[in-house]
PyMOL CGO cylinders between C-alpha atoms (Angstrom):
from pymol import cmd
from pymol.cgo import CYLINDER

trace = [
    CYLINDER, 16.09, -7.43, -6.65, 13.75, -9.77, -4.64, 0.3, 1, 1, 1, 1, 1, 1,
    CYLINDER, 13.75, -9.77, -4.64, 14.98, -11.32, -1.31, 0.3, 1, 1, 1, 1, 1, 1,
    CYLINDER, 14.98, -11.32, -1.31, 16.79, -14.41, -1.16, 0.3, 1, 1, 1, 1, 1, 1,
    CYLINDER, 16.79, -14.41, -1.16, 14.63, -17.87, -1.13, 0.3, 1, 1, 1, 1, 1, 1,
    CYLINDER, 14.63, -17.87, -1.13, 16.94, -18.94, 2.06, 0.3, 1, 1, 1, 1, 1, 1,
    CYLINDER, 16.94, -18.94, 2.06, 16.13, -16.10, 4.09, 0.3, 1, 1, 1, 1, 1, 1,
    CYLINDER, 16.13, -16.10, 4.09, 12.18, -15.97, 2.96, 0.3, 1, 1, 1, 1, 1, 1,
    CYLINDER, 12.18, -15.97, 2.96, 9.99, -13.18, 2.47, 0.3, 1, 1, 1, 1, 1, 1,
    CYLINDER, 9.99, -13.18, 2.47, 10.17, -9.99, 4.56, 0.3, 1, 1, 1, 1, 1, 1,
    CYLINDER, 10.17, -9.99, 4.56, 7.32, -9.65, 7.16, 0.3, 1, 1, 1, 1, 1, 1,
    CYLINDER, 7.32, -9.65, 7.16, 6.84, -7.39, 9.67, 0.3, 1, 1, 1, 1, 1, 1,
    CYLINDER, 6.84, -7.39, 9.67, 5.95, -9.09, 12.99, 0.3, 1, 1, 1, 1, 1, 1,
    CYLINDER, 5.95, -9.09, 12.99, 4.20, -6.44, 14.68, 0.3, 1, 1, 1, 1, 1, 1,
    CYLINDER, 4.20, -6.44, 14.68, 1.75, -6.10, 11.90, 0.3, 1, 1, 1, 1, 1, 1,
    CYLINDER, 1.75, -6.10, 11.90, 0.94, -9.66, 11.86, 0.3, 1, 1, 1, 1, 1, 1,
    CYLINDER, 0.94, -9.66, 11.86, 0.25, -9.39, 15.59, 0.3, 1, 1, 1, 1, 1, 1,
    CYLINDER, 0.25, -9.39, 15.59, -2.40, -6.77, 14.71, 0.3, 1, 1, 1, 1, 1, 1,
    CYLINDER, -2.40, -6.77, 14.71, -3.75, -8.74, 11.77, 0.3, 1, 1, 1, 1, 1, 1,
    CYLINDER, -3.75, -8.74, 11.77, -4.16, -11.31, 14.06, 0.3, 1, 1, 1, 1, 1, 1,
    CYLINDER, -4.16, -11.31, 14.06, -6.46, -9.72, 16.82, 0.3, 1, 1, 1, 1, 1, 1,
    CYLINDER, -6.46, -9.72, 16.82, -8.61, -8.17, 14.01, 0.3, 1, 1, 1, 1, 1, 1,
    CYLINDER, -8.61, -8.17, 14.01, -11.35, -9.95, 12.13, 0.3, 1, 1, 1, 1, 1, 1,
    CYLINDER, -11.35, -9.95, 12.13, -11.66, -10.03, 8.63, 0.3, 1, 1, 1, 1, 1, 1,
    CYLINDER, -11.66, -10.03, 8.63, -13.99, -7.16, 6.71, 0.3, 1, 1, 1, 1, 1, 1,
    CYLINDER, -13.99, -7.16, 6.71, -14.51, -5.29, 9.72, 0.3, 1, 1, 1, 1, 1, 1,
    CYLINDER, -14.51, -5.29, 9.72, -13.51, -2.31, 8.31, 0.3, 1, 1, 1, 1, 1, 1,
    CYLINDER, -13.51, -2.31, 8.31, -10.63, -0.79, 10.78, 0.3, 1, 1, 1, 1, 1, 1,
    CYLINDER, -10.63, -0.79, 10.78, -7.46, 0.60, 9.57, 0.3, 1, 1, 1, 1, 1, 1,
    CYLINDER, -7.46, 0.60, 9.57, -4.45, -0.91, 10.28, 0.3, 1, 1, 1, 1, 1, 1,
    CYLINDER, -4.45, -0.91, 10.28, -1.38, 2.01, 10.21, 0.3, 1, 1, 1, 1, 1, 1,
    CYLINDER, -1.38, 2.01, 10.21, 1.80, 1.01, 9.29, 0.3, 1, 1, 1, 1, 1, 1,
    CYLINDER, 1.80, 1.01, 9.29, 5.09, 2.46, 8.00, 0.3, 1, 1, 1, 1, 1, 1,
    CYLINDER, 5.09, 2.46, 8.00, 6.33, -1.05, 6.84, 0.3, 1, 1, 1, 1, 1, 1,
    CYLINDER, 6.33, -1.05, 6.84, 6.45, -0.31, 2.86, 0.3, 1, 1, 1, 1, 1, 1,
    CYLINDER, 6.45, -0.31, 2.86, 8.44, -3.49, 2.53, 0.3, 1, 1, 1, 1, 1, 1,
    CYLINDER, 8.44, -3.49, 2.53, 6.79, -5.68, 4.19, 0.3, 1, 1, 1, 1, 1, 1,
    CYLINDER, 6.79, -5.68, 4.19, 5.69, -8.62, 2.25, 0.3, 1, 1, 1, 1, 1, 1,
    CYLINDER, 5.69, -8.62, 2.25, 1.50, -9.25, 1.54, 0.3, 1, 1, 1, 1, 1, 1,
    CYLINDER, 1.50, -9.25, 1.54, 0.68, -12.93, 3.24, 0.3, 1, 1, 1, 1, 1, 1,
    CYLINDER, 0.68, -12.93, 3.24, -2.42, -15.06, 3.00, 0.3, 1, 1, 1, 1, 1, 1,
    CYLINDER, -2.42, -15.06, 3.00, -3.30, -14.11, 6.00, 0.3, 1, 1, 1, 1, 1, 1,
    CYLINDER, -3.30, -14.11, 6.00, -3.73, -9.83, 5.65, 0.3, 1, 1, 1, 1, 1, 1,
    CYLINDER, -3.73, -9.83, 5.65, -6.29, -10.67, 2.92, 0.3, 1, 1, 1, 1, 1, 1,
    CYLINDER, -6.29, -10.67, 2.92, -9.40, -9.10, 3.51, 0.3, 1, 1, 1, 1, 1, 1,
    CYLINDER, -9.40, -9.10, 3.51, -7.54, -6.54, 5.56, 0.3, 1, 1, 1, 1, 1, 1,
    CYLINDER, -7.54, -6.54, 5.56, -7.40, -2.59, 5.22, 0.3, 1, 1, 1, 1, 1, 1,
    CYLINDER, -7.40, -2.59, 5.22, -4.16, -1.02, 5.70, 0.3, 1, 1, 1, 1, 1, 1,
    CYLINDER, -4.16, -1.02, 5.70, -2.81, 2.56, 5.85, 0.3, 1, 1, 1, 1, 1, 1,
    CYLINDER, -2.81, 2.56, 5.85, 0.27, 2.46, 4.52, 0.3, 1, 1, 1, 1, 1, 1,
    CYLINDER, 0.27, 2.46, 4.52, 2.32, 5.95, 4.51, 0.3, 1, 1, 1, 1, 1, 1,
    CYLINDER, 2.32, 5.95, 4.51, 4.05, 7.38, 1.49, 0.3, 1, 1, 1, 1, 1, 1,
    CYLINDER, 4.05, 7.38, 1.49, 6.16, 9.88, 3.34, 0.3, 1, 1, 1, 1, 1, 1,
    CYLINDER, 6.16, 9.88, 3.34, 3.24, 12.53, 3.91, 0.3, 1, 1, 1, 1, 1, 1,
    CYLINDER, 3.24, 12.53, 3.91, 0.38, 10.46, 5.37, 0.3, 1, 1, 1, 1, 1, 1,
    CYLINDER, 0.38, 10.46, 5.37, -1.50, 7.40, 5.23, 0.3, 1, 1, 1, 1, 1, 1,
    CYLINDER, -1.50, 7.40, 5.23, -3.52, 5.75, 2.05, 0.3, 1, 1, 1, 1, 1, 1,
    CYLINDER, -3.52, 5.75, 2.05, -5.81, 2.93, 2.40, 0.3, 1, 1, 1, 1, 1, 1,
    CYLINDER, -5.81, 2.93, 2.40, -5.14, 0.23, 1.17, 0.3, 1, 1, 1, 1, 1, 1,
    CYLINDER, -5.14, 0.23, 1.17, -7.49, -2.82, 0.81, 0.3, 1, 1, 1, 1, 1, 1,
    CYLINDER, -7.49, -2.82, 0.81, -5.37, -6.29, 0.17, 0.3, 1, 1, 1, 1, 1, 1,
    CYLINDER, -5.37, -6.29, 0.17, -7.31, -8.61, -2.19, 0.3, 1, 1, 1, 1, 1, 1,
    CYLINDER, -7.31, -8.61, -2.19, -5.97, -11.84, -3.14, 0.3, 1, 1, 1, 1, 1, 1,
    CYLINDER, -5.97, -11.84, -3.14, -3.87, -11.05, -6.13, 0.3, 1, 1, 1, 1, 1, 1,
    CYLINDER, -3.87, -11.05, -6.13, -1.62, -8.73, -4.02, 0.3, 1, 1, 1, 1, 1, 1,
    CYLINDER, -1.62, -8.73, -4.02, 0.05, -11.64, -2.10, 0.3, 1, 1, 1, 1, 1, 1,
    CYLINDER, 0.05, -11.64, -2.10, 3.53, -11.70, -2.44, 0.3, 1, 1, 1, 1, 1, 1,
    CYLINDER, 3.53, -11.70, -2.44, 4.00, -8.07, -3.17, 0.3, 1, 1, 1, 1, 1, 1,
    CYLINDER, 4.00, -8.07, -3.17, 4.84, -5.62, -0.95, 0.3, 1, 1, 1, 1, 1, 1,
    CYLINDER, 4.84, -5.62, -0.95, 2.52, -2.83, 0.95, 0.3, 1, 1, 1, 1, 1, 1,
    CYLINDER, 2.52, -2.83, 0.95, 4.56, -0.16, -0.41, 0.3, 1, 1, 1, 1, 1, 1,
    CYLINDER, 4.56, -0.16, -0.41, 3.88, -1.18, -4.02, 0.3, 1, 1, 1, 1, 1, 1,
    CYLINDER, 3.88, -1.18, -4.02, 0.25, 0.26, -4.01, 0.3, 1, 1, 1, 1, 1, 1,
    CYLINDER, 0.25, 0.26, -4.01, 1.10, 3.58, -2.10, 0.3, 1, 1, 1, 1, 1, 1,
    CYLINDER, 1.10, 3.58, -2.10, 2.87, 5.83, -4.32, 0.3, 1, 1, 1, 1, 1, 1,
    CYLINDER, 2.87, 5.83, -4.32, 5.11, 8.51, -2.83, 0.3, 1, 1, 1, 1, 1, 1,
    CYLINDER, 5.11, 8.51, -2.83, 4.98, 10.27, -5.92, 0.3, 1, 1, 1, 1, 1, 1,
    CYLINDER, 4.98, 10.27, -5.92, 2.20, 13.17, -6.68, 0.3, 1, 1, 1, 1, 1, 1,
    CYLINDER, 2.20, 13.17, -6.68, 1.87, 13.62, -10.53, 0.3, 1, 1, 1, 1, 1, 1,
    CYLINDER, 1.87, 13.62, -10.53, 1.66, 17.35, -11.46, 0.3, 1, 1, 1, 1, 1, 1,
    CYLINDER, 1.66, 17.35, -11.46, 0.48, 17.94, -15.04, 0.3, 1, 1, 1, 1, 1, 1,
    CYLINDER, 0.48, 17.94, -15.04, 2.84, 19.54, -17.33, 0.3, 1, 1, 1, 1, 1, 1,
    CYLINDER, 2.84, 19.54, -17.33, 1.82, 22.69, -19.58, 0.3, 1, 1, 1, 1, 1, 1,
    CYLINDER, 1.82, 22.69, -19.58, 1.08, 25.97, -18.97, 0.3, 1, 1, 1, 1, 1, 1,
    CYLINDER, 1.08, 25.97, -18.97, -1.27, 28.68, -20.14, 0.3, 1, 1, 1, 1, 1, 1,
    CYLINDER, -1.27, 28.68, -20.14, -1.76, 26.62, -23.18, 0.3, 1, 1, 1, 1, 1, 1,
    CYLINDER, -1.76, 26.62, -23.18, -2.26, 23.05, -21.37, 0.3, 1, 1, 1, 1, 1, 1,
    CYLINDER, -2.26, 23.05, -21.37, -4.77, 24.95, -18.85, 0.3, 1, 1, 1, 1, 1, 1,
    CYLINDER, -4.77, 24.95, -18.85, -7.10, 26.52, -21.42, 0.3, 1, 1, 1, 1, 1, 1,
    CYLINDER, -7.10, 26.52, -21.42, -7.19, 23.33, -23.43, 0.3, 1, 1, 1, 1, 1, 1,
    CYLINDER, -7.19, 23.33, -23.43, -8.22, 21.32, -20.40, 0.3, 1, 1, 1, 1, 1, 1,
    CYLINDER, -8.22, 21.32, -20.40, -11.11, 24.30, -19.83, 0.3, 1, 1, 1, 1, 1, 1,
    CYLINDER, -11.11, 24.30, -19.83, -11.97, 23.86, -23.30, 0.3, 1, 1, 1, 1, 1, 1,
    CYLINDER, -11.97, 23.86, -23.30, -13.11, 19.68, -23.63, 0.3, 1, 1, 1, 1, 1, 1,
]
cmd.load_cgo(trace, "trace")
């Protein structure tokens, strides 16, 4: 469910204090554990590193991210192929 329009979008405030000291394209990586914070207008151009739980992905915010949140493009989840012997030799064989 998305927040309410009354109480506006979620943003953390520390984060926008370090988006604010940085430049734009410079390259550093800003760390954060704020999944739910809300992409603004202003972190575009921006590389994060949000953590999924284990450590940090990069994440660089382009302009079609804005109003999601951080936590949307690092996935917690590690996908493990299914099979066995059978799934293994036919991934040898292509």
């Amino acid at each position: 469910m998305s927040r309410s329009l009354k109480k506006g979008p979620y943003i953390d405030h520390r984060l926008l204090k370090k988006v604010s000291n940085l430049k734009a394209n410079d390259g550093t990586v800003i760390k954060t554990w704020a999944r739910s914070a809300t992409v603004t207008p202003e972190m575009v151009g921006f590389v994060f590193g949000v953590h999924n739980g284990k450590d940090f992905i990069e994440v660089s915010v382009v302009e079609n991210m804005v109003g999601h949140k951080l936590g949307e493009f690092s996935p917690t989840r590690k996908f493990v192929s299914h099979g066995g012997k059978m799934a293994k030799s036919a991934a040898k064989g292509k």
